[in-house]
VEXDREN-2710 file (C-alpha; in Angstrom, 1 decimal):
% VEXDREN-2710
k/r/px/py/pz
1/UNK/-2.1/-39.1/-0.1
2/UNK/-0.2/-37.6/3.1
3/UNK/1.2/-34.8/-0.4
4/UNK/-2.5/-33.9/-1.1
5/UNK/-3.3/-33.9/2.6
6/UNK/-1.0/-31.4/3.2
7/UNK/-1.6/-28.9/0.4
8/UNK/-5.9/-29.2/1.5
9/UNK/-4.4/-28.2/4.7
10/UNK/-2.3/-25.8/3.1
11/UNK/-5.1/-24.0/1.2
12/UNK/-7.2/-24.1/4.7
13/UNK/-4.8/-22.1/6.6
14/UNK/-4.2/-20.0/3.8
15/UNK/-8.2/-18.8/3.0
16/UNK/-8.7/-18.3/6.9
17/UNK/-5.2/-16.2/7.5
18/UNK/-6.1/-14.0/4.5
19/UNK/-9.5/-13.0/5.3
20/UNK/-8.3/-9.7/7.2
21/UNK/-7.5/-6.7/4.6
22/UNK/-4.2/-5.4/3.8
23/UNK/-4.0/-2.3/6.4
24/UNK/-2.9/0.8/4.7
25/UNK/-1.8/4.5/6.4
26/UNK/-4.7/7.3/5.6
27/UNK/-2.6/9.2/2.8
28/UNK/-3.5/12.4/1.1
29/UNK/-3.9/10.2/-2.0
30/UNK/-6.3/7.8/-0.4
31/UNK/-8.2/10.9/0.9
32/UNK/-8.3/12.4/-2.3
33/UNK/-9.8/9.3/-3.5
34/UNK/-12.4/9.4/-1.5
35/UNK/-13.1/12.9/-2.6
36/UNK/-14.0/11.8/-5.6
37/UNK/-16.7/9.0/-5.5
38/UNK/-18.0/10.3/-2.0
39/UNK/-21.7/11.9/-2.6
40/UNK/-21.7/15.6/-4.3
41/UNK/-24.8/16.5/-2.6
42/UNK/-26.7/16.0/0.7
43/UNK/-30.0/14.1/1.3
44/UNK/-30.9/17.3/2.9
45/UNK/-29.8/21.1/2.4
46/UNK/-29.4/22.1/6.4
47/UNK/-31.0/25.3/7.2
48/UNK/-27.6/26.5/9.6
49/UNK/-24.4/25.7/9.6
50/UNK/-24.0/22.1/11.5
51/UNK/-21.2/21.0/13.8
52/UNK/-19.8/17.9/14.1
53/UNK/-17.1/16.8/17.2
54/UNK/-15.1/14.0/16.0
55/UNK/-13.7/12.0/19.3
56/UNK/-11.4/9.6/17.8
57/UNK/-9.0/8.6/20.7
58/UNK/-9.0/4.5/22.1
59/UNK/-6.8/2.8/24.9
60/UNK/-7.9/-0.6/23.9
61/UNK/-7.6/-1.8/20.8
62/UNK/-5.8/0.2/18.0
63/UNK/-8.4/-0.3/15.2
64/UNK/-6.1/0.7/11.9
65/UNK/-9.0/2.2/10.0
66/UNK/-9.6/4.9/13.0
67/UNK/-7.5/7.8/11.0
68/UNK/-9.6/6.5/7.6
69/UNK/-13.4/6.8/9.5
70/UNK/-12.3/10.4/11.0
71/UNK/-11.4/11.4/7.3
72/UNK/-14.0/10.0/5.6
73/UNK/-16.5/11.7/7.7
74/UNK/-14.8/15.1/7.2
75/UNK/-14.7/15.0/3.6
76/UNK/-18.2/14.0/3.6
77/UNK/-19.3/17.6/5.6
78/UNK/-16.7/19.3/3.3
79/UNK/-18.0/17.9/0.2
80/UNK/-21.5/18.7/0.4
81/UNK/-21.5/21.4/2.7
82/UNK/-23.7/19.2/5.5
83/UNK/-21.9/20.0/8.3
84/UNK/-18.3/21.3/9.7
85/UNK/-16.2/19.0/12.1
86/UNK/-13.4/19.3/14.7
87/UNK/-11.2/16.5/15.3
88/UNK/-10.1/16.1/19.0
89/UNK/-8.7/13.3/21.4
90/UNK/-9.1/15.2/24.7
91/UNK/-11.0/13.8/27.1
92/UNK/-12.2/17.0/28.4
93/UNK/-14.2/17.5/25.4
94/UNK/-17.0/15.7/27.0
95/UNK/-17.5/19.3/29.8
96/UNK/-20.5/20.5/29.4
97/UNK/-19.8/23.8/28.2
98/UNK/-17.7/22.5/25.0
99/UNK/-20.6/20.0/24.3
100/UNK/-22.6/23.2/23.9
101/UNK/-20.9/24.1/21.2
102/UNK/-21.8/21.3/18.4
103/UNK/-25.0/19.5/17.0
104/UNK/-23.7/16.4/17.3
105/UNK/-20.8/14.0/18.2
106/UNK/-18.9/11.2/16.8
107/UNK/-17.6/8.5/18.7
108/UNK/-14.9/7.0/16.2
109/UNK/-13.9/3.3/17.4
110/UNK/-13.0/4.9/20.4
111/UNK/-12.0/1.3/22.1
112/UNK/-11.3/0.9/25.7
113/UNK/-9.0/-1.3/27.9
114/UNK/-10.3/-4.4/29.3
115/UNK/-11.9/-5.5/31.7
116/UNK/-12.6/-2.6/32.8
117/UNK/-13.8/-0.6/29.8
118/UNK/-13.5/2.9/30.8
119/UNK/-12.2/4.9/27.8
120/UNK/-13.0/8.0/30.4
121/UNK/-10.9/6.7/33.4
122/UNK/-8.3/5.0/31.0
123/UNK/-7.3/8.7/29.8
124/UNK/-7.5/10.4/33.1
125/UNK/-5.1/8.0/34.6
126/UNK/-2.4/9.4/33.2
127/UNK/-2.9/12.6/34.6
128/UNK/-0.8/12.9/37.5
129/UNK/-1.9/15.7/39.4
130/UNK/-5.5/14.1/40.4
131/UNK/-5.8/11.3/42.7
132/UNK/-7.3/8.1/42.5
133/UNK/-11.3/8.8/43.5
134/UNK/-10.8/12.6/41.7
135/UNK/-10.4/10.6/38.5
136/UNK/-13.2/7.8/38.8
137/UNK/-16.0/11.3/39.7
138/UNK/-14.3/13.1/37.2
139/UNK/-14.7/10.3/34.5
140/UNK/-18.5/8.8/35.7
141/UNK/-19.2/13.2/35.1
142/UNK/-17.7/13.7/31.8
143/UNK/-19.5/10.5/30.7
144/UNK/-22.9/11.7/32.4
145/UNK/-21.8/14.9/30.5
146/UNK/-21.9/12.9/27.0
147/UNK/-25.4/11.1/28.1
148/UNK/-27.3/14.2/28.7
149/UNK/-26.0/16.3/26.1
150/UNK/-27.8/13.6/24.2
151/UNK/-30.9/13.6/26.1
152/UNK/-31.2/17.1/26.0
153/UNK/-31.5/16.8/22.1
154/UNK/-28.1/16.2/20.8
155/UNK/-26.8/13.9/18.3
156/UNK/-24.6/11.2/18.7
157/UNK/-23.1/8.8/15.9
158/UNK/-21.5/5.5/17.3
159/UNK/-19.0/3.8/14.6
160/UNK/-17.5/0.2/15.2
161/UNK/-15.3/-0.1/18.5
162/UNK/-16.7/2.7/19.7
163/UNK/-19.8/1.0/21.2
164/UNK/-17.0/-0.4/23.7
165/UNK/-16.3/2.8/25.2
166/UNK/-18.0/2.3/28.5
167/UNK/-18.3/-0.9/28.1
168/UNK/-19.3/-1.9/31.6
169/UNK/-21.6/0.9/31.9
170/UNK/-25.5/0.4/32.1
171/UNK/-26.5/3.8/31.2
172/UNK/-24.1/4.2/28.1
173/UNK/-25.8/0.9/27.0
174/UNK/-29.4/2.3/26.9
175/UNK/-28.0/5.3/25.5
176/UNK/-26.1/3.6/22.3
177/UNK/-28.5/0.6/21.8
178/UNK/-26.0/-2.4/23.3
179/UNK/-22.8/-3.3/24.5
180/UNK/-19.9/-4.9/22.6
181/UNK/-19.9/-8.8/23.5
182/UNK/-17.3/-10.5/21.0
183/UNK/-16.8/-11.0/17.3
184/UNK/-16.1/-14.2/15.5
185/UNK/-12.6/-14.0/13.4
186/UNK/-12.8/-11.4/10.5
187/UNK/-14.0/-12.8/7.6
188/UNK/-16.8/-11.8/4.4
189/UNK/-20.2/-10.6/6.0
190/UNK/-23.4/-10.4/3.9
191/UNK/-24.8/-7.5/5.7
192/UNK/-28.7/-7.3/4.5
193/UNK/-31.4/-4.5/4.6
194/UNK/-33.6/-4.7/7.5
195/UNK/-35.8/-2.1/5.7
196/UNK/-35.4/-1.7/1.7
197/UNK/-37.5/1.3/1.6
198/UNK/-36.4/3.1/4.5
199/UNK/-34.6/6.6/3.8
200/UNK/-31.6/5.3/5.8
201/UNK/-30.8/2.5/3.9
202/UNK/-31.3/3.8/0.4
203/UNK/-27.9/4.0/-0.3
204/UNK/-27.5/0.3/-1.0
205/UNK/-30.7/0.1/-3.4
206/UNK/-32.3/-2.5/-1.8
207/UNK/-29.2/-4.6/-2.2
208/UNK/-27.3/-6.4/0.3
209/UNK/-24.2/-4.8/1.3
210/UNK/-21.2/-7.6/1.5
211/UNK/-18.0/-6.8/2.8
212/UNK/-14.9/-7.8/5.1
213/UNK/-15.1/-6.8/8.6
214/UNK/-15.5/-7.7/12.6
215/UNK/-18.8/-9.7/12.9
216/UNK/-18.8/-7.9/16.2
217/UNK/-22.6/-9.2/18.6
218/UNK/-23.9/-7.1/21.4
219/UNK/-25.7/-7.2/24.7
220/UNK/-26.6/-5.6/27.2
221/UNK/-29.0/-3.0/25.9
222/UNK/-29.0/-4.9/22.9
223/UNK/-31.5/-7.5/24.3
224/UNK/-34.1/-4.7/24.9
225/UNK/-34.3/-4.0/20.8
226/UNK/-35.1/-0.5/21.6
227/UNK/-33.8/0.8/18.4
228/UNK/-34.8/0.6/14.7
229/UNK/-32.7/-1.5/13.2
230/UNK/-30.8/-0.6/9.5
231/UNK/-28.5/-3.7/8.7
232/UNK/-28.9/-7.1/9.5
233/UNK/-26.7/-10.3/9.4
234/UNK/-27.2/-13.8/9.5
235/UNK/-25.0/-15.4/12.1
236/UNK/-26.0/-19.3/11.0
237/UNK/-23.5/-18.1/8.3
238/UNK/-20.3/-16.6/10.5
239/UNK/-17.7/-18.5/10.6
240/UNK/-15.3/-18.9/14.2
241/UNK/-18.6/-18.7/16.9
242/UNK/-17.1/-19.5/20.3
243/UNK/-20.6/-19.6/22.0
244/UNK/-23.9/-20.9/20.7
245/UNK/-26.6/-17.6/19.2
246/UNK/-29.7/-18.6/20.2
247/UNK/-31.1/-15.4/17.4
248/UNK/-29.5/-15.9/14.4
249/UNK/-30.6/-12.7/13.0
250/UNK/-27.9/-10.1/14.8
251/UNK/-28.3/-6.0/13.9
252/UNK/-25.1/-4.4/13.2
253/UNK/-26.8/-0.8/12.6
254/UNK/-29.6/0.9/14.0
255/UNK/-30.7/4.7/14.8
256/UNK/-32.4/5.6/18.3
257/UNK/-34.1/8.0/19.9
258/UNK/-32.6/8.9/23.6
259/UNK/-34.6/11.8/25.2
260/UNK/-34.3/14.5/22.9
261/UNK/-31.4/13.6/20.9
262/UNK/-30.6/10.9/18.1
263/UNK/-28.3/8.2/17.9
264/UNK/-26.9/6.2/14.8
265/UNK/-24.6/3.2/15.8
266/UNK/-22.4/1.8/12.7
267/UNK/-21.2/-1.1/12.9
268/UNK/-19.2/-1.7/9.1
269/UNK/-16.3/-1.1/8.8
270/UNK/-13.3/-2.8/10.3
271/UNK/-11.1/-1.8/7.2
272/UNK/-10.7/1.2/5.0
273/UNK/-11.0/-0.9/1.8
274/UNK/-15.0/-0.7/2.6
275/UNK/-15.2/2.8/2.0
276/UNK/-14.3/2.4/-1.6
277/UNK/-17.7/1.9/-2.1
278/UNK/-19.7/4.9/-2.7
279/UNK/-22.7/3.5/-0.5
280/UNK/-21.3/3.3/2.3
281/UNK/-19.6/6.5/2.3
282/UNK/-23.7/7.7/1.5
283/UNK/-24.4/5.6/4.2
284/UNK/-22.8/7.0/6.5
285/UNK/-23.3/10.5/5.4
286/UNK/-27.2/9.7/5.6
287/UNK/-26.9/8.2/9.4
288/UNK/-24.8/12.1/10.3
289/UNK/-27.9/13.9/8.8
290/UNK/-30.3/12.4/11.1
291/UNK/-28.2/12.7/14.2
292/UNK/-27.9/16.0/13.2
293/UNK/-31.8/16.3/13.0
294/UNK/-31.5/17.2/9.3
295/UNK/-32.8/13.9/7.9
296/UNK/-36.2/13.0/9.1
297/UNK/-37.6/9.4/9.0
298/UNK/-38.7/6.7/10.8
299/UNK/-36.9/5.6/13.9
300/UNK/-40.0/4.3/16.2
301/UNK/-38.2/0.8/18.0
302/UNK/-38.6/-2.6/16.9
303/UNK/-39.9/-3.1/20.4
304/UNK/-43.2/-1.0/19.9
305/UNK/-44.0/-2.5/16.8
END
């Protein structure tokens, strides 16, 4: 009896220590992999040359699949000739005057130190020759930089972590959709369509999309629904809740309107094994175009409906 105990508990430990992918460095090979099943072709020709800034810098948590997202999203552009990108970690890309320069930026699990969440403030700190009050106006500017370069009718694509940037700040909240509350232990999540039809989520063919990943729930902003929602998952079904969910149905991807601009918020993927599959890498090239303004559809809030 105590034999069989044991090897139940055994099998236990075993199914809930192995439910987190195998992490893997991005490679040329696993690039070139990519290259091969992503999309040949856009949803939509662009009329101009687009420009994407790719901010994939984090002082929080080192999210493994960070290098993985920033290629993917390259060769996507590349590919199908949608859009251009530059890849950057400085902080100072967030001055106005660089903003200028692109259609639209990418936030790539760009995680920040806790409690305090400040991404901004986490990577001035280093710099030594500002003081302590140059640095905190010099971060709450380059973030106000980021927020109206999006009002004023850029584009702005969100992808996991990344909603934690300013964490702590209101108006990045309203901005994004939410703010990053926890996440159950990593596990399978059946992610489902919140709209079969819609031209955002007709890469999965009205199917749901089930994969390994950070069940991550938000607040904040969240609470307002002021988004249209994409993706959907049922939380009665999560296993490793520390706190009761009074809605079961949580959105882990939605698109918004802020001012002028457009915002996409991704919340899949956790691991680079999920971009294997040729929908979400369609997916995700899909949720660029609109931020971009290249893809129209449908993105009227939950709330007004």
């Amino acid at each position: 009896m105590i034999k069989k105990l044991t090897v139940v508990l055994l099998l236990a430990f075993v199914t809930h220590t192995t439910s987190a992918q195998e992490q893997f460095e991005c490679t040329p090979e696993w690039v070139q992999k990519i290259e091969k099943i992503a999309p040949a072709k856009a949803e939509v020709q662009p009329q101009k040359t687009r420009k994407i800034l790719i901010f994939d810098r984090f002082t929080g948590f080192d999210h493994w699949v960070i290098p993985h997202t920033t290629q993917v999203i390259k060769v996507l552009g590349e590919k199908t000739g949608a859009y251009e990108v530059r890849i950057t970690k400085d902080v100072f890309c967030f001055e106005k005057n660089n903003l200028k320069s692109y259609d639209a930026v990418v936030l790539n699990s760009a995680c920040s130190i806790g409690p305090r969440r400040d991404l901004i403030l986490d990577c001035l700190d280093i710099d030594t020759s500002m003081g302590d009050e140059e640095k905190k106006e010099k971060a709450a500017q380059l973030e106000a930089n980021l927020i109206n370069y999006v009002k004023q009718g850029g584009g702005l694509m969100v992808t996991h972590g990344a909603i934690v940037m300013q964490n702590n700040s209101v108006p990045f909240s309203e901005m994004v959709g939410g703010s990053f509350d926890y996440h159950p232990r990593q596990q399978e999540v059946a992610l489902e369509l919140c709209e079969p039809n819609h031209p955002l989520t007709k890469a999965f063919e009205g199917k749901a999309f089930v994969h390994t990943d950070e069940p991550y729930l938000f607040n904040k902003a969240y609470e307002q629904k002021n988004f249209r929602p994409l993706l959907y998952m049922d939380t009665d079904k999560l296993e490793g809740k520390n706190k009761p969910i009074e809605d079961n149905i949580r959105y882990v991807s939605w698109i918004k309107r802020h001012g002028k601009g457009k915002v996409f918020y991704v919340s899949p993927s956790h691991n680079a094994q999920s971009f294997e599959d040729v929908r979400l890498l369609k997916f995700y090239l899909d949720g660029a175009q609109y931020v971009l303004g290249d893809l129209d559809c449908d993105d009227s809030p939950m709330n007004q409906q």
